[in-house]
VEXSE-498377 format. One line per field, with one value per residue (C-alpha): z, x, y; residue in one letter. Coordinates in Angstrom, 2 decimals, always signed. Layout:
N
c3	Z:... $
c1	X:... $
c2	Y:... $
residuo	A:... $
//
This chain:
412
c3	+30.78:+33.89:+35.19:+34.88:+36.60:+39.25:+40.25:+40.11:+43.06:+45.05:+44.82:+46.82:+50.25:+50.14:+49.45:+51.60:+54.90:+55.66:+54.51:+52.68:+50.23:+49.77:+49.18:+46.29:+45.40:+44.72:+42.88:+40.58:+39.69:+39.76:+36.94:+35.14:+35.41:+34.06:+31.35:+30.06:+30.53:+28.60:+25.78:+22.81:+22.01:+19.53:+16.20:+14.74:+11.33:+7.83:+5.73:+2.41:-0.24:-4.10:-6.15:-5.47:-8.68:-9.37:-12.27:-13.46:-14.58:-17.15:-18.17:-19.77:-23.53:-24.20:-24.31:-20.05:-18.57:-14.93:-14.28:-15.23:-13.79:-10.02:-10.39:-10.63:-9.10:-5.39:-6.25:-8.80:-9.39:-11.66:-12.74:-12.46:-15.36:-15.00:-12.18:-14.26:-14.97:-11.05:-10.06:-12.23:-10.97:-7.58:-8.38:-10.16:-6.67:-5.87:-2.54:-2.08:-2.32:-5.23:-5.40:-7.40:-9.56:-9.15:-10.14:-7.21:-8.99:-12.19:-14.16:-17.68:-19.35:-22.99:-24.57:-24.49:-20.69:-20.18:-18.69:-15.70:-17.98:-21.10:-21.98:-21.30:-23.49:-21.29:-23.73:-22.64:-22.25:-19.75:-18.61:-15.90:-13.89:-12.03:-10.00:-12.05:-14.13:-15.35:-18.87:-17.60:-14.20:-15.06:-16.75:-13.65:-10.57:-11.13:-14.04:-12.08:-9.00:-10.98:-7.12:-7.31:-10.85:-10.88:-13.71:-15.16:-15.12:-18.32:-15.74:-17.89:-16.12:-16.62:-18.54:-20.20:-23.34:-23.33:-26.18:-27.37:-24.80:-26.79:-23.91:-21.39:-17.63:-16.11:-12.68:-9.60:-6.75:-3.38:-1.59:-2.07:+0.54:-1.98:-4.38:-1.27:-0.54:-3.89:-4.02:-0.59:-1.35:-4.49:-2.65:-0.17:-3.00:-4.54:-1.80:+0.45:-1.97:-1.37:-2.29:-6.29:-6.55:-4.46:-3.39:-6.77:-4.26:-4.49:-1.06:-1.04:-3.50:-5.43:-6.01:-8.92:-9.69:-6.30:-6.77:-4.72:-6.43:-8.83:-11.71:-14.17:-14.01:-14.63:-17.16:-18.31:-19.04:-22.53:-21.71:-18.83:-18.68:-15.93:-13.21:-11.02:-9.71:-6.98:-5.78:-5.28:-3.49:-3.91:-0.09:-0.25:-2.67:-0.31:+2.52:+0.35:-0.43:+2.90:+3.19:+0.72:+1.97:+5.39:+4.12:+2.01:+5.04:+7.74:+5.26:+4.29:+6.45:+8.44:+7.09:+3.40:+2.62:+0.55:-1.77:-4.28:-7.30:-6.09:-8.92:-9.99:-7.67:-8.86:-7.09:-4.45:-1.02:-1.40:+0.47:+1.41:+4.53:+4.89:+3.13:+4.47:+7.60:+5.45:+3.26:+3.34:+0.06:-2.70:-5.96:-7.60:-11.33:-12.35:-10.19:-10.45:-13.92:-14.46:-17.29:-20.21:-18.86:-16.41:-13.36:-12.04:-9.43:-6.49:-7.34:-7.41:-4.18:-2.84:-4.35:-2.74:+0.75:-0.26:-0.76:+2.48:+4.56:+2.88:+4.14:+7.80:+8.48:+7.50:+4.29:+0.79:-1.74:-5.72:-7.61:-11.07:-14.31:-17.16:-19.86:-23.80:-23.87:-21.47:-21.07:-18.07:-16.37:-14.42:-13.14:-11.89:-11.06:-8.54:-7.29:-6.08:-4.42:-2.41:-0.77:-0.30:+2.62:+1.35:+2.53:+1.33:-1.73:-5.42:-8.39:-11.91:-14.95:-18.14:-21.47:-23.54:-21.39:-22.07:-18.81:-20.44:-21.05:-18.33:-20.06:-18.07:-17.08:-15.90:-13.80:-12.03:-10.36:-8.36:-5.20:-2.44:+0.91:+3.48:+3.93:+5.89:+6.52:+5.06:+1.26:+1.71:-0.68:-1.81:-1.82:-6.05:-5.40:-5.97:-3.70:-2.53:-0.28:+0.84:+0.95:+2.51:-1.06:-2.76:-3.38:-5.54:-6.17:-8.99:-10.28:-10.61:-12.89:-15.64:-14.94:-14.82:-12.06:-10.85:-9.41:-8.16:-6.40:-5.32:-6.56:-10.04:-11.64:-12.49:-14.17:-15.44 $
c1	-19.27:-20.60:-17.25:-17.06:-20.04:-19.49:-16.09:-17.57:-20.03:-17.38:-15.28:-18.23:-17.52:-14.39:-14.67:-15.70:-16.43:-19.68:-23.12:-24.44:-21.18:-21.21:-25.07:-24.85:-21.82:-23.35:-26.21:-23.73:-21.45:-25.13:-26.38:-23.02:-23.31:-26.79:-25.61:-22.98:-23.81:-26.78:-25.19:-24.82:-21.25:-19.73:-18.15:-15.40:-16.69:-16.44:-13.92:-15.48:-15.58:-13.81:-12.05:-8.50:-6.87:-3.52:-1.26:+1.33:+3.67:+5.36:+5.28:+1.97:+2.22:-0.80:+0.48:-0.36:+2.34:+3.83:+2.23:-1.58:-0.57:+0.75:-3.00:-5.04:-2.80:-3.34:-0.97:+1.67:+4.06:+7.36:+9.96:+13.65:+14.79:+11.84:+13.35:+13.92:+9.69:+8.95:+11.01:+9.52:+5.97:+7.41:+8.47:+4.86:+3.56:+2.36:+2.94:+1.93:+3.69:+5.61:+6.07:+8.98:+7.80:+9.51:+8.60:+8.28:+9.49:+10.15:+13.71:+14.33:+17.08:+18.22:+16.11:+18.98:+19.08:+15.46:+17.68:+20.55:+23.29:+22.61:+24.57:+23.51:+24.09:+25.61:+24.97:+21.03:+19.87:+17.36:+14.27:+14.97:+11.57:+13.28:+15.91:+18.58:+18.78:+22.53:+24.06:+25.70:+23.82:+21.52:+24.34:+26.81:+24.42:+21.08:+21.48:+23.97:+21.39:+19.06:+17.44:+16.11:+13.82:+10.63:+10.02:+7.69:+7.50:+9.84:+12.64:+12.38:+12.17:+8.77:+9.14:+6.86:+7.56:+6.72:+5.54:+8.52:+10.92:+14.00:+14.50:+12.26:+10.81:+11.63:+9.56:+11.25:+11.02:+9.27:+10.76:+14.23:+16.31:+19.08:+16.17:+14.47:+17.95:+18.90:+15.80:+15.69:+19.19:+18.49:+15.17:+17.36:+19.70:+17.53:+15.47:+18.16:+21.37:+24.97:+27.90:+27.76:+24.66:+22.91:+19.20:+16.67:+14.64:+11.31:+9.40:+8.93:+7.74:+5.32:+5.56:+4.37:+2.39:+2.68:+0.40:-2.34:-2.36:-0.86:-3.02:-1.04:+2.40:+0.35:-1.87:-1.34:+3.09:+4.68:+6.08:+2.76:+2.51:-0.07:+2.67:+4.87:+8.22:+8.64:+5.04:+2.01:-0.86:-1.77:-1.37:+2.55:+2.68:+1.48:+3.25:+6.37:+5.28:+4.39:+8.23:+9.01:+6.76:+8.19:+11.77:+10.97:+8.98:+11.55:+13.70:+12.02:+8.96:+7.59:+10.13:+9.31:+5.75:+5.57:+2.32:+1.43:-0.53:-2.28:-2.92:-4.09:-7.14:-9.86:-12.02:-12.02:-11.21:-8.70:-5.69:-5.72:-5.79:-2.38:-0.13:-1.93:-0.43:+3.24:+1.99:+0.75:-1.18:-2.86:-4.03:-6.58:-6.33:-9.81:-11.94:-15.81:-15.86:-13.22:-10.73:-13.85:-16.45:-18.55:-18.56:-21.17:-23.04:-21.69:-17.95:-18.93:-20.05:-17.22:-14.48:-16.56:-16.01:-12.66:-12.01:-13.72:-11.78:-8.75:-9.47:-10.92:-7.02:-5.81:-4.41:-4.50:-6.95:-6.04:-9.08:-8.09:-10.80:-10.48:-12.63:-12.68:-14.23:-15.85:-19.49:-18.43:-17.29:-20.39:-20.58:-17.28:-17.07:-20.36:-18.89:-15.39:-17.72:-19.64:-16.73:-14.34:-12.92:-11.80:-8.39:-6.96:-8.92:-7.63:-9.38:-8.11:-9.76:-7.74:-9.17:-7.67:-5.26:-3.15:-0.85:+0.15:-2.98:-4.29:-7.73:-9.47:-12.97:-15.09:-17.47:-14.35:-14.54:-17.79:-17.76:-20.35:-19.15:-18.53:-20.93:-23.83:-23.11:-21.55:-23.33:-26.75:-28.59:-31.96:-35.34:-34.73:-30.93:-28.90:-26.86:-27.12:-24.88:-25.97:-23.60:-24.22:-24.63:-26.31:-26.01:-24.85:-26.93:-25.29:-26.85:-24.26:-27.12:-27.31:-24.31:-26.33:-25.27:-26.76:-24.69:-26.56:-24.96:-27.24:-30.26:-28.48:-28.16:-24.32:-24.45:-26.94 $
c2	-2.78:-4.91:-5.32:-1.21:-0.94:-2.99:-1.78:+1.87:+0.79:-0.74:+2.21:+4.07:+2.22:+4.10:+7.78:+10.47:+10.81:+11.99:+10.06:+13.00:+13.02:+9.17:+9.58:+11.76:+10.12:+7.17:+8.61:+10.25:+6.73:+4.74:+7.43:+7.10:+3.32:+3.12:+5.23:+3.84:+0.20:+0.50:+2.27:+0.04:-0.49:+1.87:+0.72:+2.08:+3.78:+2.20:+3.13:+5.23:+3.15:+3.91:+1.76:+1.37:+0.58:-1.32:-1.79:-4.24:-5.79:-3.69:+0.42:+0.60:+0.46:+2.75:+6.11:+6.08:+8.49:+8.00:+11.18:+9.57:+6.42:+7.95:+9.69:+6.44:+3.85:+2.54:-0.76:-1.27:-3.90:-3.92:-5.80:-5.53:-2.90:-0.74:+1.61:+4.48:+4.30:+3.85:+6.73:+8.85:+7.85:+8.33:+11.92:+12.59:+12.40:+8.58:+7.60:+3.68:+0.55:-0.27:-4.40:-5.89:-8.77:-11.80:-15.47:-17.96:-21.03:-21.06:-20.60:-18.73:-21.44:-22.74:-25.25:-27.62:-28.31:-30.36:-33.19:-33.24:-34.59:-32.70:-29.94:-26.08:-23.07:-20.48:-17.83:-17.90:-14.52:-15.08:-12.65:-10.62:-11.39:-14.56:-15.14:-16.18:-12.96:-12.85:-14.13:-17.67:-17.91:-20.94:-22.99:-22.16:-22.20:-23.59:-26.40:-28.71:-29.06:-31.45:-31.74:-27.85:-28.88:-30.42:-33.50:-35.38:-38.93:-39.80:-37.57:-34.94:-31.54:-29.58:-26.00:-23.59:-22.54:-18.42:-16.84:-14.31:-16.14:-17.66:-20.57:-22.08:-21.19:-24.54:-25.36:-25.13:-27.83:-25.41:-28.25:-28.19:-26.55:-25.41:-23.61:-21.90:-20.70:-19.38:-17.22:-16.06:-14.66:-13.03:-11.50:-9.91:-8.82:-7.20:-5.49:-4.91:-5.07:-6.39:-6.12:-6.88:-4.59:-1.78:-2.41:-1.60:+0.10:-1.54:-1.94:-5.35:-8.42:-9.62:-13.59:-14.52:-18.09:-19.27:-22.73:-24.55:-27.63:-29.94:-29.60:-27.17:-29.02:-32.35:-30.85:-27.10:-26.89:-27.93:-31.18:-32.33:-36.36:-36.25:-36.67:-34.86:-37.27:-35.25:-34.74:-37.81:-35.25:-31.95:-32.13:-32.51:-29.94:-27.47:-28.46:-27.61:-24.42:-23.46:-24.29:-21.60:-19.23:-19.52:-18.98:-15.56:-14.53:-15.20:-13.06:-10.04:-9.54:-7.06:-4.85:-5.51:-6.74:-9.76:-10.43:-13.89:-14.52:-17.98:-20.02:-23.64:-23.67:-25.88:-24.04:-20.75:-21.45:-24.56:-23.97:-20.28:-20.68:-22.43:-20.25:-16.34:-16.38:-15.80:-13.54:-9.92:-9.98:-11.78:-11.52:-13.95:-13.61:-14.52:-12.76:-12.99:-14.03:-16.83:-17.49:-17.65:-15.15:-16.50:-18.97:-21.11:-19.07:-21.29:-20.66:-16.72:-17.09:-19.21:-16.16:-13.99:-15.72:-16.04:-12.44:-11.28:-14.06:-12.44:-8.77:-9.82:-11.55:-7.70:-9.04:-7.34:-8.52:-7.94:-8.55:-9.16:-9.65:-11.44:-9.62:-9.52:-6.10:-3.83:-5.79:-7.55:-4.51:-3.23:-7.05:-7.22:-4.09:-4.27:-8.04:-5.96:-3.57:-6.55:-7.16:-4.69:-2.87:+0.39:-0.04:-3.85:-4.28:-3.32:-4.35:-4.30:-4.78:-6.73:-6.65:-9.43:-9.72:-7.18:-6.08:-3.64:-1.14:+1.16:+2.13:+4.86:+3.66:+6.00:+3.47:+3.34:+6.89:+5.85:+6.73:+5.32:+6.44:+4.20:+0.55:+0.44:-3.38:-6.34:-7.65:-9.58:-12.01:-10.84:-13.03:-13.11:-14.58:-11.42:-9.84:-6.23:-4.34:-0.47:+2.63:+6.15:+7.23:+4.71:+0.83:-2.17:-5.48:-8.10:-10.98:-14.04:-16.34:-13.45:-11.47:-8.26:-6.05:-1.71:+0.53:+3.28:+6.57:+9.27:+7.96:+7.94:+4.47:+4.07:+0.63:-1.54 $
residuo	X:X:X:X:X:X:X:X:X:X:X:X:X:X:X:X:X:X:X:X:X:X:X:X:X:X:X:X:X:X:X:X:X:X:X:X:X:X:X:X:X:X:X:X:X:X:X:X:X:X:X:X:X:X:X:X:X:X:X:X:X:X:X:X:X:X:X:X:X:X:X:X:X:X:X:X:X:X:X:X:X:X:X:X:X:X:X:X:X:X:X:X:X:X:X:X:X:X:X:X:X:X:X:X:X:X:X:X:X:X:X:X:X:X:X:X:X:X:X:X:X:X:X:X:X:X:X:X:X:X:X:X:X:X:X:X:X:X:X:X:X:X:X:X:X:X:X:X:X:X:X:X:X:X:X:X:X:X:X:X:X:X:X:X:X:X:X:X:X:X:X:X:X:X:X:X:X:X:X:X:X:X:X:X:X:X:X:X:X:X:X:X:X:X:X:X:X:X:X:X:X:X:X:X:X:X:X:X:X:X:X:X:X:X:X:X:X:X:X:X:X:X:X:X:X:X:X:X:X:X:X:X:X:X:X:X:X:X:X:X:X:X:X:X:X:X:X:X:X:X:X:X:X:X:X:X:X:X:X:X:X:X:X:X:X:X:X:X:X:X:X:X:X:X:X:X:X:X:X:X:X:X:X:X:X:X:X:X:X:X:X:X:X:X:X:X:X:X:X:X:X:X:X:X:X:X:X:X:X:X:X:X:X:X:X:X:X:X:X:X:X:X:X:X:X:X:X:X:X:X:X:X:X:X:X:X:X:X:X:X:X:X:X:X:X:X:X:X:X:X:X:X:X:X:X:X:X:X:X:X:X:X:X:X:X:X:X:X:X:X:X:X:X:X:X:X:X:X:X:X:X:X:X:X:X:X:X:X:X:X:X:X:X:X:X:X:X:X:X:X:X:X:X:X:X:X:X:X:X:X:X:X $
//
């Protein structure tokens, strides 16, 4: 605004010629000047705030039509097979992004094929949420490039057993050129189509178990001995990934947007940083609460951070909670609200970890209007953020949280 002012004066010198007119002139761009430079600057205004749901992976199971579910959703993601569901929640009206679900490195294969020169059963009927979907595909094109697995230390490679799977989901290596380039291609395939199949018509992807560290292939998978071959840091694990992330992206975006479940984080704000810049979305899949109900007040705070570095890069932020019932709700419900933007922010709320539910929650519908500033900690150690039509405060020690609209107390 100095520069503006400045240049306004100078422009003076050189309009009009008699002194009366370049008098008042001046007096004119001074008064403007004074005005505007001393004019706070103007900010754009907050997004109103409500709580933008998603839904995945499957069609709900709980009696919740596409019609109910185009009503509530702001998010959903799908898997290959269930395009005769997403149309029809298309046609019931909902107009946002529809992700396709697809696993980032991990294989659906026989049983029989945990080594490189032991036989495979090509009659594996594998799960159709990874990239080697067909009858006879794993045997033919993925079980021969022992390079694209991950193993343990005995040279076995790791899998996961699945409950209701009939094979396993054996771990991919992010750093193998030919495994990046058999996913890329079936990405495009699927987005995009060729010619063995037309595109599904999703609008872009939703990678799924996308890790930060080591620690579930050396601890967490059925056959973990506490090493990776391939891998000696957590370091050069990411570094590979990047790899892969840089390969789907290069591929698909900005035409198709491309979002990742982050997982294996010891604790929130390891690694983010690194892999955002390929992505266009995340989801965290413990939000505010952890895997068991609660999380030390520090590591609240940290997700917290997390999340709002997240949404100030202009990335989405999928805020998923881990609940056996509904108790935790107003908690996790009031931590979402702390930090979101009203625009990049979707929270969803799993009891027992069913996927497939879509419960209606009323505490859901509240509606705040647009922040009046960012959250703030309070002298007692809870944090409080204010709305144009009320406020939230939660408590990470107890776990208590208020959410009050209009003077009315929402949640206690």
């Amino acid at each position: 605004m100095l520069e503006m002012c400045y240049h306004n004066k100078a422009m003076d010198t050189h309009i009009g010629q008699h002194a009366q007119w370049r008098v008042l002139l001046s007096i004119l761009l001074a008064a403007a000047c004074i005005a505007s430079c001393a004019a706070p600057a103007s900010s754009a205004p907050a997004d109103p705030v409500r709580v933008q749901e998603a839904y995945f992976y499957k069609p709900p199971k709980d009696g919740t039509t596409a019609e109910a579910l185009a009503a509530r959703a702001d998010l959903i993601i799908l898997t290959r097979t269930d395009e005769p569901f997403r149309d029809a929640v298309r046609r019931a009206g909902y107009a946002g992004v529809i992700l396709q679900y697809m696993l980032a490195a991990e294989v659906s294969g026989p049983v029989d094929a945990v080594r490189a020169d032991a036989p495979c059963n090509s009659e594996h009927r594998p799960w159709r949420n990874q990239a080697a979907f067909r009858v006879g595909e794993f045997c033919n094109l993925i079980h021969p490039n022992d390079d694209w697995f991950l193993h343990n230390e005995k040279g076995e490679r790791l899998y996961t057993n699945w409950p209701g799977h009939t094979g396993y989901f054996y771990h991919m290596n992010p750093a193998s050129p030919g495994w990046r380039a058999f996913l890329v291609a079936r990405l495009r395939q699927a987005l995009e189509g060729d010619d063995q199949e037309p595109a599904l018509g999703y609008d872009g992807v939703f990678l799924d178990n996308v890790a930060l560290t080591l620690w579930k292939l050396r601890r967490q998978v059925n056959n973990s001995d506490g090493a990776v071959r391939e891998f000696g840091s957590d370091e050069a694990y990411r570094t590979a990934w990047v790899a892969l992330l840089t390969d789907v992206s290069n591929a698909l975006r900005p035409a198709r947007p491309v979002w990742a479940n982050l997982i294996a984080e010891s604790a929130p704000g390891s690694g983010w940083d690194e892999y955002l810049p390929y992505l266009d979305g995340v989801m965290v899949e413990a939000f505010a609460t952890g895997w068991r109900g609660s999380v030390a007040p520090s590591e609240w705070e940290r997700g917290l951070v997390q999340a709002e570095e997240v949404l100030r890069h202009e990335k989405g932020y999928l805020a998923v909670v881990q609940a056996k019932d509904q108790t935790l709700l107003p908690f996790a419900l009031a931590s979402y609200l702390l930090i979101t933007d009203g625009r990049r922010a979707f929270f969803r709320y799993v009891e027992r970890g069913d996927y497939a539910i879509f419960p209606h929650y009323p505490l859901l519908d509240t509606s705040l209007g647009a922040p009046r500033g960012p959250r703030y900690r309070q002298d007692d150690g809870t944090w409080r953020r204010d709305f144009a039509r009320g406020y939230v405060i939660a408590d990470p020690v107890t776990q208590q949280a208020q959410i009050v609209v209009e003077g009315r107390e929402g949640a206690e």
